[in-house]
C-alpha positions as CSV (number, residue, x, y, z in Angstrom):
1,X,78.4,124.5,119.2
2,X,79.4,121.5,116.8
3,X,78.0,118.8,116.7
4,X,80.5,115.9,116.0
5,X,78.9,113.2,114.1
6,X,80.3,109.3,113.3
7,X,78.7,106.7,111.5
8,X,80.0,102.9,113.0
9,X,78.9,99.8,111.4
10,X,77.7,98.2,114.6
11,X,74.3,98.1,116.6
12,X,73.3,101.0,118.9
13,X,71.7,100.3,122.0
14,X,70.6,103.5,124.9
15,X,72.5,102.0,127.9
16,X,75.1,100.3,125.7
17,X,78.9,100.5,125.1
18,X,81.0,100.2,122.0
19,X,84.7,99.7,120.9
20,X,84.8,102.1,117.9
21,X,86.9,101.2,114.7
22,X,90.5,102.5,115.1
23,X,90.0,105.1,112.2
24,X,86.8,106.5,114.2
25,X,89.0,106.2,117.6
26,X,91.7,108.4,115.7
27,X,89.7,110.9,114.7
28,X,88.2,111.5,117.6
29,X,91.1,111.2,120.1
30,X,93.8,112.4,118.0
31,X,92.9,114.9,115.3
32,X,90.1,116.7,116.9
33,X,91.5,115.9,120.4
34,X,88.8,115.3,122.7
35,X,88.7,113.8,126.4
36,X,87.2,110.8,127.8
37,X,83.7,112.2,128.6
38,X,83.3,114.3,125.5
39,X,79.5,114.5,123.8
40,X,79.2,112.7,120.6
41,X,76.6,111.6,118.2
42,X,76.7,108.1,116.7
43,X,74.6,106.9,113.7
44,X,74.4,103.4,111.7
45,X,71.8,104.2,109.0
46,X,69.4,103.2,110.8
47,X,67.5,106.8,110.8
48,X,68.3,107.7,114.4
49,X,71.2,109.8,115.9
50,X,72.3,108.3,118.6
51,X,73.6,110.7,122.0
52,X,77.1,109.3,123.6
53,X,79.8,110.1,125.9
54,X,83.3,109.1,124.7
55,X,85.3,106.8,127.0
56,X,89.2,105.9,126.2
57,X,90.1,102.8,126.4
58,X,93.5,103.0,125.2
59,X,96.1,105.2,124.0
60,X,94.8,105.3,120.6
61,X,91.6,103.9,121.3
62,X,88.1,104.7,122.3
63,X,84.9,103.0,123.2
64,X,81.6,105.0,123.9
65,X,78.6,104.8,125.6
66,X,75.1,105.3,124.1
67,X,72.6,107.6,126.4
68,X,69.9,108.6,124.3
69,X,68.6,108.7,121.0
70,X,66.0,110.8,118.3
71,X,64.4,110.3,115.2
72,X,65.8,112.5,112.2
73,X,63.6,113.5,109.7
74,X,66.5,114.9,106.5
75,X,65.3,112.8,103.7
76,X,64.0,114.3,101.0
77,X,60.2,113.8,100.2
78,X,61.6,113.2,96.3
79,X,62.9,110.0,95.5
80,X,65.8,110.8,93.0
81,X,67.8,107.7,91.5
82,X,71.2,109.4,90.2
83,X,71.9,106.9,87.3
84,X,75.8,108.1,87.3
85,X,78.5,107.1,84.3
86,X,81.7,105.8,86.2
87,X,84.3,109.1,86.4
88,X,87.7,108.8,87.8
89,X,89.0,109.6,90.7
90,X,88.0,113.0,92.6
91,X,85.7,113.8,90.1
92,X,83.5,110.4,91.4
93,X,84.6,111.3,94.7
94,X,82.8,115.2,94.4
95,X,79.4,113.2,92.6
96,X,79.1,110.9,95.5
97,X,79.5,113.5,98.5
98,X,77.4,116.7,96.8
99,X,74.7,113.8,95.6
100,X,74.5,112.8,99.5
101,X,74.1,116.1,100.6
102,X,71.3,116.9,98.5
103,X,69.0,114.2,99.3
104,X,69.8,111.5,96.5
105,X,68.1,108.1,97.4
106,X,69.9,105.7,95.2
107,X,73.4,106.1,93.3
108,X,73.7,103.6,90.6
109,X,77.4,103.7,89.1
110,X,77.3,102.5,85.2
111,X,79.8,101.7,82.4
112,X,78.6,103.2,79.3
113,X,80.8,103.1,75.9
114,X,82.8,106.4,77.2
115,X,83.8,105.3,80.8
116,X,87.4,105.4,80.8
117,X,87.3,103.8,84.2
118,X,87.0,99.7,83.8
119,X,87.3,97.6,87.1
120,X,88.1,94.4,87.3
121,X,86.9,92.0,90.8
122,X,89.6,93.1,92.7
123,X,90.0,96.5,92.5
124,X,86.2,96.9,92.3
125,X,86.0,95.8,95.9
126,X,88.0,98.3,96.9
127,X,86.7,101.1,94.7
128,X,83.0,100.0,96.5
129,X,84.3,100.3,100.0
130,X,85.8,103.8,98.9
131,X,82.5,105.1,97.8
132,X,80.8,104.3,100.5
133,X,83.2,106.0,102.7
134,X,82.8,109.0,101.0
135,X,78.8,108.7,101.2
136,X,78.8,108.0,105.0
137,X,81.3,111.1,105.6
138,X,78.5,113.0,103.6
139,X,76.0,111.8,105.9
140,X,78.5,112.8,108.6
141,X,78.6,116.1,107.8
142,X,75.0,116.8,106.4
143,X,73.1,115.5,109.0
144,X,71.4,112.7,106.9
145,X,71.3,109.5,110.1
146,X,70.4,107.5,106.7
147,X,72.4,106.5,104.1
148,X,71.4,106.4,100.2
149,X,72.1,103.5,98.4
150,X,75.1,102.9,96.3
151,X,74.7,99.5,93.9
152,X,77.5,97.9,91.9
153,X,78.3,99.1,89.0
154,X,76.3,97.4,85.8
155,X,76.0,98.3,82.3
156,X,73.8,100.5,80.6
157,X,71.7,97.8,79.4
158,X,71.6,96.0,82.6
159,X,70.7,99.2,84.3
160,X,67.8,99.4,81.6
161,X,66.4,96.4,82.7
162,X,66.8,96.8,86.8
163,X,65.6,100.1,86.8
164,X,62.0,100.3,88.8
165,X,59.0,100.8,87.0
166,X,56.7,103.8,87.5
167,X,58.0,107.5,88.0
168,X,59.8,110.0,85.8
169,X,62.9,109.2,83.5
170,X,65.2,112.3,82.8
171,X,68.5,112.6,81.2
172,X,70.5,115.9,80.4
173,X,70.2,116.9,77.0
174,X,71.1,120.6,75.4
175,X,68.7,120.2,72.7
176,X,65.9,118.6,75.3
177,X,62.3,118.6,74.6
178,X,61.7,119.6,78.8
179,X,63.3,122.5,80.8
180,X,62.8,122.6,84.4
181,X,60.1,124.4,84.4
182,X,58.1,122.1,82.1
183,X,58.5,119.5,83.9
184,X,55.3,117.9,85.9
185,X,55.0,116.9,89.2
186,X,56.9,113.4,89.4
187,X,54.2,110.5,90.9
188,X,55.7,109.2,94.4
189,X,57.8,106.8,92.5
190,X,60.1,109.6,92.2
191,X,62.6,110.1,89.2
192,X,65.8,108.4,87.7
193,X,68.1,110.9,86.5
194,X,71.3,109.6,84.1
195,X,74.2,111.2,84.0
196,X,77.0,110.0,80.9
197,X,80.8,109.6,81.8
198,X,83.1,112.1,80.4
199,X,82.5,112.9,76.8
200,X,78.8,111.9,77.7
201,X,76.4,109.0,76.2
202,X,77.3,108.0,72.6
203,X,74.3,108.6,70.1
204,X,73.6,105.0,70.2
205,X,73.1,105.0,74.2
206,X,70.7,108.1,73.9
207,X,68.3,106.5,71.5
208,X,69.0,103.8,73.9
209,X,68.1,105.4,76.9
210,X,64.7,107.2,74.6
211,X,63.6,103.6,73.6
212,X,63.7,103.1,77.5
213,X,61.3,106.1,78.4
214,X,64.3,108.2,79.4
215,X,63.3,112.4,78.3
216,X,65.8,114.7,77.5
217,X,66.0,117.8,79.8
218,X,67.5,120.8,79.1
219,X,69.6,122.6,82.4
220,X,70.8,126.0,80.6
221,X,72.6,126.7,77.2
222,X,76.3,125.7,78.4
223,X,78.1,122.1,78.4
224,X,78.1,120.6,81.7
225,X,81.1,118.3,82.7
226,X,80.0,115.1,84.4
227,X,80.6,115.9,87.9
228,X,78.8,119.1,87.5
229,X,75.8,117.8,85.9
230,X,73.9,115.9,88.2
231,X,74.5,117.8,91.2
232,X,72.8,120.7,89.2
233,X,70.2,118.8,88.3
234,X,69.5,117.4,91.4
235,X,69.2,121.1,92.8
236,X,67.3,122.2,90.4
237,X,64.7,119.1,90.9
238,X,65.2,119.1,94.9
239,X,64.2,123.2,94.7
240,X,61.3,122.5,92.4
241,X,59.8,119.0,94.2
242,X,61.8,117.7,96.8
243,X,62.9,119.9,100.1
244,X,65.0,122.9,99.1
245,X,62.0,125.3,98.2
């Protein structure tokens, strides 16, 4: 049977009752068309699914009520950082969800001298809250009751300077001196991985990202497009350290 799973921005409490947000409410009530009563799972991130009857309380609006709750145990042993140049539209939209479903920690959007994508205050609100519905229907779907981290954009310098000490530093590189299967176990700091936008890092960014401890890895002989790139490398690195051996 499916499970039907929503993430809600709001505490969760066995015993409890909740409105949910009218987009939630519509999903359930109208597009999958269940009745007051149906069995639902809630999650807010916290790391527990959450058990719950739905109850309408309107026309076009639901509330449910929390009956029981468990522990899920779906994130990944490896602590991957996807270090992701900005790409537009869908194509940021497929790195986000496929990233989520296989066990990224952190997602750290940058601007690099090829983004073609430049966001000014407004619109970068906007774009954020976008994101991070596409990450939480990922967790939806994949089972995943906690969500990875998605920062604000920064540069590649700033990223430089942010990025946590300690752990491996990867970026995809034809002519790499590593292949997957010279790489060495990564400590539990886990690994950063960057990705470059479309028409990749400029020469100046790669000897930027060397000087930085950042190791060129080779993933095959062909020329991966951006939103290809990291999702392969994260299965590669996921089959090799993490959980999908």
């Amino acid at each position: 049977m499916r499970q039907i799973r929503c993430f809600v921005e709001l505490p969760l409490v066995v015993g409890g009752e909740l409105e949910l947000a009218d987009t939630t409410s519509n999903h359930l009530l109208r597009v999958l068309r269940l009745d007051s009563g149906a069995a639902v799972t809630l999650f807010n991130g916290d790391g527990f699914d959450y058990a719950a009857n739905l109850l309408r309380s309107g026309r076009n609006a639901a509330s449910a009520r929390v009956i029981d709750r468990c522990a899920v145990q779906r994130e990944s042993s490896l602590h991957i950082i996807l270090v992701q140049g900005i790409a537009r539209g869908e194509k940021m939209d497929m790195i986000l969800q496929k990233a989520t479903e296989l066990g990224v920690a952190e997602i750290w959007p940058i601007y690099s001298e090829r983004t073609e994508v430049r966001l000014d205050a407004d619109r970068l609100g906007k774009r954020l809250g976008h994101w991070r519905g596409v990450i939480q229907s990922a967790c939806e779907q994949c089972g995943r009751a906690r969500l990875p981290l998605l920062t604000d954009p920064r540069n590649l310098t700033k990223m430089i300077t942010d990025l946590p000490t300690g752990g491996l530093r990867l970026t995809l590189d034809p002519r790499g001196a590593l292949s997957h299967t010279t790489l060495t176990d990564p400590s539990p700091a886990g690994l950063a991985f960057a990705i470059g936008p479309e028409g990749g890092f400029s020469a100046m960014e790669r000897d930027q990202l060397s000087a930085a401890g950042f190791t060129g890895m080779r993933l095959g002989p062909r020329i991966l497009r951006t939103e290809t790139a990291g999702i392969a490398a994260m299965a590669v690195l996921q089959a090799r350290f993490g959980d999908l051996g």
